[in-house]
N, C-alpha and C positions, 0 to 999 in steps of 0.2 A: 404586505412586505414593507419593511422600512428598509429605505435606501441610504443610512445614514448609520453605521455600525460602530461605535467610539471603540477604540483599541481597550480601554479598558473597562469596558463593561460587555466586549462579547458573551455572548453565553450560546448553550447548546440550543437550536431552536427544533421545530418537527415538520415537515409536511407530510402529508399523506395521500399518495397518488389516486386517482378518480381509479374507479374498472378494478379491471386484472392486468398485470402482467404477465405478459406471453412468453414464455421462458423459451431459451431455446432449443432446451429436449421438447417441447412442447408442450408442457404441463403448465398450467394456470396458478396465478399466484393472486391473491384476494390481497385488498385491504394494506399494501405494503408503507409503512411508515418509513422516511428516510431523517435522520437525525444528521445535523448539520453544524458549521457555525460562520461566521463572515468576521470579515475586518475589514478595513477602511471605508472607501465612501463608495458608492457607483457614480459615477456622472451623469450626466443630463442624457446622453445620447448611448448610455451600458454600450460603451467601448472600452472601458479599462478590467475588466471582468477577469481575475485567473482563477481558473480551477487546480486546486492541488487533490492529486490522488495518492491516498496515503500504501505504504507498506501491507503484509500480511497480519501483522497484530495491532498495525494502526487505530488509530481512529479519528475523530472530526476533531480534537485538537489538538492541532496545527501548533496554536500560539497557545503561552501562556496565559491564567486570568484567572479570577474567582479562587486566586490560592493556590492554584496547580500550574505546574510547567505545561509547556507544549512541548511536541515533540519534534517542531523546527524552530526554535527559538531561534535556531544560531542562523537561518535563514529569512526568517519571514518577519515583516517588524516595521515601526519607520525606518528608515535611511539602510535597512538591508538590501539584500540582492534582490526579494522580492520588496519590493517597497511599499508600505501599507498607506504611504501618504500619496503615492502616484496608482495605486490600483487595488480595486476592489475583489480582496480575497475570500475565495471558498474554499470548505474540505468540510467532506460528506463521510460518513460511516458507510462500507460498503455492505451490500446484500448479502444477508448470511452469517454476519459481522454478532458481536452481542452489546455495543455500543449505543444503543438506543434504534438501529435500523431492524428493521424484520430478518427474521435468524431462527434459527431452529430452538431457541430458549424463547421465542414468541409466543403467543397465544394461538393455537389454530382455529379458527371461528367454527368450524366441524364438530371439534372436538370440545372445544371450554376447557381444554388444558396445552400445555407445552407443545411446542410440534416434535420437539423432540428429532430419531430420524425419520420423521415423516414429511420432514422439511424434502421441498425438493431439490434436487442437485443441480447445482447452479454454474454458470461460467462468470468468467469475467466480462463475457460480451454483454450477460444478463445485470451484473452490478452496475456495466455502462450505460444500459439502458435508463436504469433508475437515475441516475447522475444526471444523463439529459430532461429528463421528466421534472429534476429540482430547478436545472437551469429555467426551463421553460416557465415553471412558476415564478420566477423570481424575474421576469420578461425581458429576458437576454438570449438575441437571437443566436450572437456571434463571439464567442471567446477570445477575449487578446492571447490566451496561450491556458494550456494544459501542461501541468508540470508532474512529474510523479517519477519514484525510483524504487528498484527493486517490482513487485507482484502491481505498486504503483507508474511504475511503466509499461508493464503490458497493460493496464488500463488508458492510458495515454494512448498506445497504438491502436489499441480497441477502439479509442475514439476518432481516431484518424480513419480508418478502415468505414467505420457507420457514420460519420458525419463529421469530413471532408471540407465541407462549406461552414461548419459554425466554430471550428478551429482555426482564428490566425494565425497560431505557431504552435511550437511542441516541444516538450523535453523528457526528453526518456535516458534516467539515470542508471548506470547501477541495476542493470536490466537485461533480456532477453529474448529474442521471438519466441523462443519452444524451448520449452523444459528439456535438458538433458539425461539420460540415464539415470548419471547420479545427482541428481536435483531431486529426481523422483524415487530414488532408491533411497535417500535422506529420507522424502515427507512421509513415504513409506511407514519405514520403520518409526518416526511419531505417528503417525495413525494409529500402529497396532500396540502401541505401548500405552495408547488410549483404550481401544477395542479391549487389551488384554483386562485390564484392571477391574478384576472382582466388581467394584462401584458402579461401572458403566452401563450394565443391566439393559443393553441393546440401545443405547442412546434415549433413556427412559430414565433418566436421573432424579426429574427435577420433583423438588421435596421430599427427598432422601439422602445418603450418603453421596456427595459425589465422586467422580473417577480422579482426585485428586494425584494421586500416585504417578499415574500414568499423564496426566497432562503437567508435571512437575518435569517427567523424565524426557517428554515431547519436546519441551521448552529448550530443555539441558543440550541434545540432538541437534536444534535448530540453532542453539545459541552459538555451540561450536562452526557450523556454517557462516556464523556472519562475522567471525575473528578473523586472523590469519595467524601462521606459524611465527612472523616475529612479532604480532601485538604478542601474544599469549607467553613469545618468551620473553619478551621485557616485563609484561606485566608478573607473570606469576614463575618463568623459569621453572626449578624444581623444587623451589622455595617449601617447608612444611608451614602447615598452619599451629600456632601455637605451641610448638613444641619445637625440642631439638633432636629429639632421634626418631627411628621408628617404633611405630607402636605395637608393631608384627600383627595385628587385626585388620579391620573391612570398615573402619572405621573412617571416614573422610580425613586424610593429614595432611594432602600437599593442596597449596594454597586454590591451586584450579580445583580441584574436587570441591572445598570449600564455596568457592564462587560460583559452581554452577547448581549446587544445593541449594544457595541463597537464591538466585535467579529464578530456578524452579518454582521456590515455594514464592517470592514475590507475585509471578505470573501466574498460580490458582488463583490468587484472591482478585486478579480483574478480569479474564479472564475465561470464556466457557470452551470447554473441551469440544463438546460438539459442532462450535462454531471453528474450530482448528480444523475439524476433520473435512469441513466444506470448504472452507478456502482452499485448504492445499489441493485438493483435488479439481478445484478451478485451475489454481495455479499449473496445476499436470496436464490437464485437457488442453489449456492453450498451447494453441500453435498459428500466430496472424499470416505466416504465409503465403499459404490456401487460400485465407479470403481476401488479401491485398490481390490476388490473382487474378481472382473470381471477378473482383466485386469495383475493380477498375477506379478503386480510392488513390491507387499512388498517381495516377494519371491525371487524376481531376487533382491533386497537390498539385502538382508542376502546374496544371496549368492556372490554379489557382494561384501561383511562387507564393505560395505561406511556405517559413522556415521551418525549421523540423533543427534539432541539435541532439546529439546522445554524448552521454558523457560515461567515460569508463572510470574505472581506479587499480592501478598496479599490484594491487595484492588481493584482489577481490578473487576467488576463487570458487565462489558461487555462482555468479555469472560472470566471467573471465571475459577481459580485452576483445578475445576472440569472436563471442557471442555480440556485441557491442555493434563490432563492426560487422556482422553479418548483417546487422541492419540499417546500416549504412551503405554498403556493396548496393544492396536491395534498392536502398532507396537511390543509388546513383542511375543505377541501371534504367530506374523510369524518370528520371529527371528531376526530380525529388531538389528543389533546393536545402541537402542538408550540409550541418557542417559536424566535425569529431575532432572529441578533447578526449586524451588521454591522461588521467592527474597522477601525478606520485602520490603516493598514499600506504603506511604501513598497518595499517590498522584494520584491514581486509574489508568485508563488503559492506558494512556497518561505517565505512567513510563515507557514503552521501548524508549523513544524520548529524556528521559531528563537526564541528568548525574549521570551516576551511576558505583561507581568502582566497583563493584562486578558483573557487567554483564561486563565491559569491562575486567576484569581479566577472566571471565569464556568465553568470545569471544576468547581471547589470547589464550589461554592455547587448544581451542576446536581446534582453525583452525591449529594451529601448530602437530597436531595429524597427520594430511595428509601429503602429502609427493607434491613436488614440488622444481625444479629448486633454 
């Protein structure tokens, strides 16, 4: 490992865990590669360490470099919220993921071809697992913080839940204990808009046509999810695209139909279908209540006082204010030193991604609370 990551020369690196991992349905997983990337420096005594857990189409970069954006530029950086010259950053592709980490577009060693769905059904506890598996290679016993929003916060609490002592704080954005009806009635209908698509051939695609169609219109589903009703009416109102009347056909004219065709087709080309269909079904299975229960993590919080922070946003209607603070209730109740920000925000649930000073000021001000080299 090199402990010494220059901001502009990150790049994507690989580890590849010893064994098998033990899934949590119980089924064994061989050989599993986790693609990564870092930024800034570790310190001498891997105290400044934060892991970021990215979104459901995330992946490991975070920051910018090598020509491409990152996809928290507007947080992660020097002199940002997360601060690259004060702490040594991760973000890892999750399990399942097609990002470079092991994924059902993988090779099955059984087989000498794609896993295809023969990949097994994964949770989010099982992506965590992997995450501490990278940590431990990289010989950091103890996180200055876990940060992540959206399908990235319930990875966060996943961590808190399985390992309580190697977490000194926590932020969970833009986020939720358990999927709601309609969370699930959403990833739903992308699932089978996948399944449906002539292409899909039982999740047996790979070097043939793919399910293009269907994970275009998945996208479109999802993307509406993460707007709200006034971004969407500033942005596009009932504006036509390219023209001035109707064209009385089926043809895309008003400027959102427009925008979410383009969005579509952007997200085939990076993109795998059957990696959609494992995440979101992670994302539905979860539910950290139960095992905060069970598993006697909020108790060892308190008594460990690591902070814990959630932050919500006003127009997010994905996972709504309400959801937010169920997790915070939860975490009062056991002693939980947490604390909740509510941000204005018109731009619905897609506001944790996009520039915003008042979460990078309440970012600053949380992680400097800890203590590190």
């Amino acid at each position: 490992m090199q402990e010494e990551c220059a901001e502009e020369t990150a790049k994507k690196q690989f580890y590849t865990l010893e064994g098998e991992v033990v899934l949590e349905n119980g089924q064994r997983l061989p050989g599993v590669t986790v693609a990564y990337e870092t930024w800034g420096t570790l310190n001498a005594d891997k105290s400044n360490a934060i892991l970021i857990c990215h979104a459901l189409t995330g992946d490991s970069h975070a920051v910018g470099g090598n020509g491409t954006p990152g996809w928290w530029d507007t947080m992660v950086g020097p002199g940002r919220g997360i601060d690259t010259d004060r702490y040594f950053v991760i973000c890892s592709n999750i399990l399942g993921g097609c990002m470079g980490t092991t994924g059902p577009a993988s090779i099955n060693p059984v087989t000498g071809k794609p896993y295809g769905t023969d990949f097994p059904v994964v949770t989010i506890h099982d992506m965590v697992q992997v995450q501490a598996a990278l940590v431990d290679s990289l010989g950091i016993d103890r996180l200055h913080a876990v940060i992540g929003g959206s399908v990235g916060g319930m990875q966060v609490l996943s961590w808190c839940k399985n390992y309580p002592e190697r977490v000194g704080s926590a932020v969970a954005l833009a986020t939720t204990m358990r999927h709601s009806a309609l969370s699930i009635a959403f990833n739903e209908v992308a699932r089978q808009s996948i399944i449906s698509d002539p292409n899909w051939n039982e999740g047996h695609y790979y070097g043939g046509a793919k399910p293009s169609m269907g994970l275009s219109v998945a996208r479109m589903v999802g993307h509406i999810t993460y707007l709200s009703d006034e971004a969407m009416r500033q942005k596009f109102g009932r504006r036509l695209q390219h023209r001035d009347e109707f064209a009385f056909d089926f043809d895309a004219e008003f400027q959102v139909e427009s925008y979410l065709h383009y969005q579509g087709a952007k997200f085939v080309d990076r993109f795998d279908a059957n990696s959609l269909l494992y995440i979101t079904k992670a994302a539905d299975y979860f539910d950290i209540e139960p095992g905060f229960q069970e598993s006697g993590a909020l108790e060892r919080m308190a008594e460990l006082r690591h902070p814990f922070l959630v932050v919500s946003f006003t127009s997010d209607w994905l996972y709504p204010t309400y959801q937010n603070r169920e997790i915070v209730s939860l975490f009062k109740r056991h002693g939980v030193d947490v604390s909740f920000c509510e941000i204005e925000a018109s731009c619905g649930h897609d506001a944790f991604l996009l520039p915003s000073d008042r979460l990078t000021t309440i970012l600053t001000g949380f992680l400097g609370k800890g203590t590190h080299a």
